[in-house]
N, C-alpha and C positions, 0 to 999 in steps of 0.2 A: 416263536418259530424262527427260524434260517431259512429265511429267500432266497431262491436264486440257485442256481448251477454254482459250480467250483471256479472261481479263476483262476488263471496261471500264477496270480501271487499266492492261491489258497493249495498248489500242490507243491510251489517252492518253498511255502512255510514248512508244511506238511517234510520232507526232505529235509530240510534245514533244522528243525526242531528235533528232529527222531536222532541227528548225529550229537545235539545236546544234551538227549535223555537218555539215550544208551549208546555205550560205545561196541557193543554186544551186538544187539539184532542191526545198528546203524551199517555194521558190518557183513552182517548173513543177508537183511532182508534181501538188501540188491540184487543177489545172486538169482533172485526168484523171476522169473517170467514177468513182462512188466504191468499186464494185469495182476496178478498175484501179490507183487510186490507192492503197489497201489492198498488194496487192501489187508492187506498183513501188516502195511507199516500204518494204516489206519488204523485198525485193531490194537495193533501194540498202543498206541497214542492214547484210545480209548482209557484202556484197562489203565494205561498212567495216570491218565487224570484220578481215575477210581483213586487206586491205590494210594495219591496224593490226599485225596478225602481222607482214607484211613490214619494213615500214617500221623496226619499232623496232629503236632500236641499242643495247638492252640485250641483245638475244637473241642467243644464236647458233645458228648455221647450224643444227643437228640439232635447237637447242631451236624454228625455224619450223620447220623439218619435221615436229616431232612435234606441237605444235600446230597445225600446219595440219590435219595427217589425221584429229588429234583431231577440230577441227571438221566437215571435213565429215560424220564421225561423227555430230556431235552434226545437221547439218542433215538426213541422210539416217535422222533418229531411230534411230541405233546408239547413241549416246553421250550422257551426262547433261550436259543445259546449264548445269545450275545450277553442278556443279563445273566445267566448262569455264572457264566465265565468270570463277567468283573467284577458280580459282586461277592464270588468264592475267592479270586485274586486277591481283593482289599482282606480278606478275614485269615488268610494263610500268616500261619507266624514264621519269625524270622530264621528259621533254622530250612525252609523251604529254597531251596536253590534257584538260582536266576532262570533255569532253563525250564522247572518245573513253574516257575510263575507266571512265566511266561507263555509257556502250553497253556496252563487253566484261562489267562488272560483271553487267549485266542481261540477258546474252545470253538466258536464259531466256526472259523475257517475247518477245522478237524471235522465239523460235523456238516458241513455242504459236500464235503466229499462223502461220508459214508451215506450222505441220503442222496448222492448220485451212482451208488454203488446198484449191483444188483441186486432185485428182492432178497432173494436166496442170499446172497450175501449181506446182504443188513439183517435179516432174522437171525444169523449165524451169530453175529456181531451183536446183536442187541440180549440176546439170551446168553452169550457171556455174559456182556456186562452186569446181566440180574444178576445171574447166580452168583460171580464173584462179590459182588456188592454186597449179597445177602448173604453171603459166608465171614468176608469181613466183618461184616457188622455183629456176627451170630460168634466169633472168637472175639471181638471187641472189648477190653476192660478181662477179659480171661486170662490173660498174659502173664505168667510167672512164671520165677525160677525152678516149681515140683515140676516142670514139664507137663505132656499128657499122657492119659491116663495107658495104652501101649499100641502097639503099633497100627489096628484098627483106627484110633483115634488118628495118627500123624496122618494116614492113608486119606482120612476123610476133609485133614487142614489141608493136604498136598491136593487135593481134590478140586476144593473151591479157590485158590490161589493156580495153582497149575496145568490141573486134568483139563481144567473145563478146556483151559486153552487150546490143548493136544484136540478137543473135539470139535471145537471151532475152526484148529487148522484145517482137520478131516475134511468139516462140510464144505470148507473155500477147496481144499484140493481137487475133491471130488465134482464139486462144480464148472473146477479149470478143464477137468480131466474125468468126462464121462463117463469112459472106461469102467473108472474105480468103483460106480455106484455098486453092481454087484456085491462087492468087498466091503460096502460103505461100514453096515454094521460092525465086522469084525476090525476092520481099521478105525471105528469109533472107541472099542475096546484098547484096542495097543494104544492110541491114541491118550488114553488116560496112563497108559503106563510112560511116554514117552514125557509128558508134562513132570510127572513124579520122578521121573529120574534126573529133570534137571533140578526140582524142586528139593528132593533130597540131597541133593552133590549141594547146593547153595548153606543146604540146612547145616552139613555135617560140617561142611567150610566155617562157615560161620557161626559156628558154637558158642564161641566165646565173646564176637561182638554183639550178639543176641543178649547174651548174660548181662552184659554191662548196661542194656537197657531192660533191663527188668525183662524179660522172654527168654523161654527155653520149650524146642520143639521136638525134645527128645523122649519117645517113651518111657516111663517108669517101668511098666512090666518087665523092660530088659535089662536094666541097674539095678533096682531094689535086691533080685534074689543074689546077687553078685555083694549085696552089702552096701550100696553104694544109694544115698540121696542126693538127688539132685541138685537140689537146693542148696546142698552143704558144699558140693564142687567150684575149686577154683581151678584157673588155667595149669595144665601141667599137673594137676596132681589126680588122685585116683589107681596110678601105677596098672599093674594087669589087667585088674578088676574093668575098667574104664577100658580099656585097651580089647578086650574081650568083646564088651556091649560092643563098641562101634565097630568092632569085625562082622559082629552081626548086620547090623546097621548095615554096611560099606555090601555087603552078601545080598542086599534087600537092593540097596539102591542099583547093584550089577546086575540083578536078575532084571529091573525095571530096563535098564537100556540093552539087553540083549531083546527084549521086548521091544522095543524101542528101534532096535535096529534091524529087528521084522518087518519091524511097518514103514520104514524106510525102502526097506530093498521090494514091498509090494507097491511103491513106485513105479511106473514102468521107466524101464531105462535109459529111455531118450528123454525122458521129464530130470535132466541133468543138473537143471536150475532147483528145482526141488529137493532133491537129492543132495545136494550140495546144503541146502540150508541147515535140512535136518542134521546132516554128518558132521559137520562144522561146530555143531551144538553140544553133540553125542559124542565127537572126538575129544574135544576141552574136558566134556564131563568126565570122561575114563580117565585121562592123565590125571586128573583132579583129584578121585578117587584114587589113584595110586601114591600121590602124592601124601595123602590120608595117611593111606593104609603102611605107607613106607615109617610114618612119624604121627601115631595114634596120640601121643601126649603133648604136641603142639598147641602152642595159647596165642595164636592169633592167625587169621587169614592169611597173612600175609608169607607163612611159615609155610602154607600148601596150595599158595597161588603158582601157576605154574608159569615159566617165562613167556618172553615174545618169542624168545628163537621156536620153542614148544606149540606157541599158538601158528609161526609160520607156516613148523611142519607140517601141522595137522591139514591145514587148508591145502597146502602142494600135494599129500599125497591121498586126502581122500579126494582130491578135485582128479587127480590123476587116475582114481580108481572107479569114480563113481559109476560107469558104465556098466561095472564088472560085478555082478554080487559074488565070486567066488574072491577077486581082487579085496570087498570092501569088508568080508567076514575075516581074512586072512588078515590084512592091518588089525582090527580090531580084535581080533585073538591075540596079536604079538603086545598090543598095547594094554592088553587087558589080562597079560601074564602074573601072576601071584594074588588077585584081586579073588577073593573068597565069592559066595555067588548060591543061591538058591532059587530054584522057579517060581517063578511068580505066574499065576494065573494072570490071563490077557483078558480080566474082567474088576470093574467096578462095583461094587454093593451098591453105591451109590446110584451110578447110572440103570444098572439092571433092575433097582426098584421102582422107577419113570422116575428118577429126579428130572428127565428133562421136559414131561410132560407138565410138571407140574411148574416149571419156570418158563414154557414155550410162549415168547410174548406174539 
């Protein structure tokens, strides 16, 4: 167990560590109300350590399973953080970065704050961390070059890596912000689509350094009848054929964030701090996608990363609009000009079949 209330060095860690693990949300979460932002940068902390479990290629298979349950032990307060922590720290191999060893080191401190959170917000928080655990673990050793099987499959990996999160933000929103309950459901909905849209823009970006480690998250249904295996793809080649799939792709991933940017604007519009988080996320994502979609046969990240002056913009002018949903639809139409685009329904198979009753800890 974790005794004790939070100190003032366990929420300056807390602070201090999220701007080592992400230069991303280190950035958005602040903007949130400072309840919100309390928890959300917890949460992100959370899901990193997970994700550190997954990731490392010292462990193996039974050794992430066992620390995965460990932890959510330790987040569902069954299990002692402190040893969790140092002795997942000692077993992390060396390709783990200073700021992630340093997070698992200190899981402690991470976890006095979320068991001083509110109920409702540690339930939120604690049934992420299952489900994503158990999705990781459940793609685990799955990873290859054929991709998966078509786009049902990618929906259901964006799901446990991403959605859950979009419905965790939900429940923290909705708790900040009363109001929303009414809406809860259908914002738990978009909510999955808002996750998937970052989680596809990540995906389509990063195609290529995916490849070089043995992973590829791109449907086969949409290549194969185009001629194209996946397997056999290297950077820059595929010509049309390739060029075509990911038009499709780049139409899936645009449909998720005009979803995405529904449940945004069902904010109410003095929740500015909110608003901003979201659009900040949702903005980067569209240029991103454009950037894609401008240069389909690109062989590396870094070819459809978009600049800083691009990042500046986006924050000056959706912070300048956020008040406005007629201001924030109008940016995002001008930014989302030439970008292919089909509807996506604002529902989950996943969630609609009680995936969350059956992970509810």
């Amino acid at each position: 167990m974790t005794a004790g209330s939070p100190t003032a060095a366990d929420e300056a860690f807390q602070i201090t560590i999220l701007q080592g693990v992400s230069r991303t949300f280190a950035l958005t979460i602040p903007v949130l109300p400072a309840s919100l932002s309390r928890s959300v940068g917890n949460a992100y902390l959370l899901c990193r350590i997970a994700d550190t479990i997954e990731d490392d290629a010292g462990l193996t298979f039974p050794e992430k399973q066992r620390y995965s349950e460990w932890f959510n032990e330790v987040v569902q307060a069954r299990g002692d953080a402190q040893d969790f922590g140092q002795t997942l720290a000692a077993k992390l191999a060396p390709h783990a970065t200073a700021a992630e060893r340093e997070l698992v080191l200190h899981t402690d401190q991470v976890i006095r704050i979320t068991h001083a959170l509110a109920p409702p917000q540690q339930q939120a928080l604690a049934r992420c961390v299952r489900v994503m655990t158990d999705g990781m673990l459940f793609y685990q050793g799955q990873e290859t070059l054929d991709g998966l099987a078509d786009q049902a499959a990618m929906d259901r990996y964006c799901y446990y890596v991403a959605g859950v999160v979009g419905e965790m933000l939900t429940e923290l929103f909705c708790h900040h912000c009363p109001e929303l309950q009414p809406s809860r459901q259908h914002l738990l909905r978009l909510g999955v689509s808002f996750g998937q849209a970052l989680q596809m823009t990540n995906i389509l970006k990063d195609i290529w350094e995916d490849r070089a480690r043995g992973a590829c998250w791109l449907p086969r249904s949409v290549f194969e009848p185009r001629g194209l295996r996946l397997s056999n793809l290297r950077p820059g080649e595929g010509g049309s054929a390739f060029a075509d799939g990911l038009h499709d792709l780049l139409a899936v991933a645009h449909g998720h964030i005009r979803n995405a940017l529904d449940y945004t604007l069902m904010i109410p519009s003095r929740e500015t701090g909110i608003r901003k988080f979201c659009l900040w996320a949702l903005g980067m994502a569209v240029l991103t996608l454009r950037r894609i979609n401008d240069n389909p046969l690109f062989v590396g990240g870094q070819d459809v990363k978009i600049s800083r002056r691009s990042v500046k913009a986006t924050i000056l002018l959706t912070s300048l609009g956020a008040r406005s949903d007629l201001a924030v639809r109008g940016l995002f139409g001008l930014a989302a000009i030439g970008l292919p685009q089909v509807d996506v329904p604002a529902t989950d198979p996943l969630y609609i079949e009680g995936m969350e009753s059956r992970h509810r800890c």
